[in-house]
C-alpha positions in Angstrom: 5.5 -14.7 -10.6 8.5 -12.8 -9.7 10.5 -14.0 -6.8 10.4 -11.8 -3.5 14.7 -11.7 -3.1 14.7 -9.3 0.0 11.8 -8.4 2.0 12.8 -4.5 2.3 12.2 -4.6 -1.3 8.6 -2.5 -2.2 5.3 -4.1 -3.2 3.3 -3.0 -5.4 0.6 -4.8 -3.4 0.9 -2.1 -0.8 0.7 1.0 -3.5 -2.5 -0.9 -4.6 -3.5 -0.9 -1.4 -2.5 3.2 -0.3 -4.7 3.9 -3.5 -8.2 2.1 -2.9 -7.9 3.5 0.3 -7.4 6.8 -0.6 -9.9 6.7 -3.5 -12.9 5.5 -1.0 -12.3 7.8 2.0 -11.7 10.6 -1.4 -15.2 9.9 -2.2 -16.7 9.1 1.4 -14.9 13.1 2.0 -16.1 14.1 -0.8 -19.7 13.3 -0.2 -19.9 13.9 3.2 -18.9 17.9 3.0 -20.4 18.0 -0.5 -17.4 19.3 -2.0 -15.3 17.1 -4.5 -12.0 19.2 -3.8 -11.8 18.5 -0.5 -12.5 14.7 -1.4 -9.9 15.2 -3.9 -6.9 16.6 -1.6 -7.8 14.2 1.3 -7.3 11.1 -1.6 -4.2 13.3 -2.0 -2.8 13.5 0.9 -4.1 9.8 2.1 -2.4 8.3 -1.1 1.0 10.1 -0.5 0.9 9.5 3.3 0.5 5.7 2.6 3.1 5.3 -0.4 5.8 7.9 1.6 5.2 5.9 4.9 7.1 2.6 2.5 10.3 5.3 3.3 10.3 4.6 6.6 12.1 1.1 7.1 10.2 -0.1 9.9 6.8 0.3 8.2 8.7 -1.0 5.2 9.4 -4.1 6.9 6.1 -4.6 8.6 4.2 -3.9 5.4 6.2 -6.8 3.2 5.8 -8.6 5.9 2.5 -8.6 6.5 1.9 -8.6 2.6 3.7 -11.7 2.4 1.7 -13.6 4.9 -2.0 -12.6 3.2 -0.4 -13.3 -0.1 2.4 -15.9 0.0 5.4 -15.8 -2.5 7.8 -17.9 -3.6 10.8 -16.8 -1.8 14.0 -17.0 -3.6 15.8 -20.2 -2.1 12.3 -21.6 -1.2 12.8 -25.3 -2.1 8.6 -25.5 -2.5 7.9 -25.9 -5.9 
């Protein structure tokens, strides 16, 4: 597992995230109007929302952070082994 050496640095965890997100409310849009290109550009638009919003350092912070506690790394320096 690679080591987490800063926690402003981005997770993939949280792309993962931006994008299941955007694919099901894509489809749940795209089925409730009945057209798949407005299910399409909300996935769009949710998706880019999500992963620009990692930009913005305090959502940045709160994200890794909040990543870290549901999925714990080892930290570099962290004398756990």
């Amino acid at each position: 597992m690679k080591q987490v050496e800063n926690l402003d640095d981005h997770l993939v965890v949280h792309d993962t995230a931006s994008l299941t997100v955007a694919g099901v409310l894509g489809l749940a849009a795209g089925a409730m109007t009945g057209s798949p290109e407005l299910g399409l550009a909300a996935a769009g638009v949710i998706s880019a929302t999500g992963i620009g919003g990692m930009r913005i350092g305090p959502v940045r912070r709160g994200v890794n952070r909040a990543a870290l506690t549901l999925a714990p790394a080892r930290v570099k320096g962290d004398v756990k082994g």
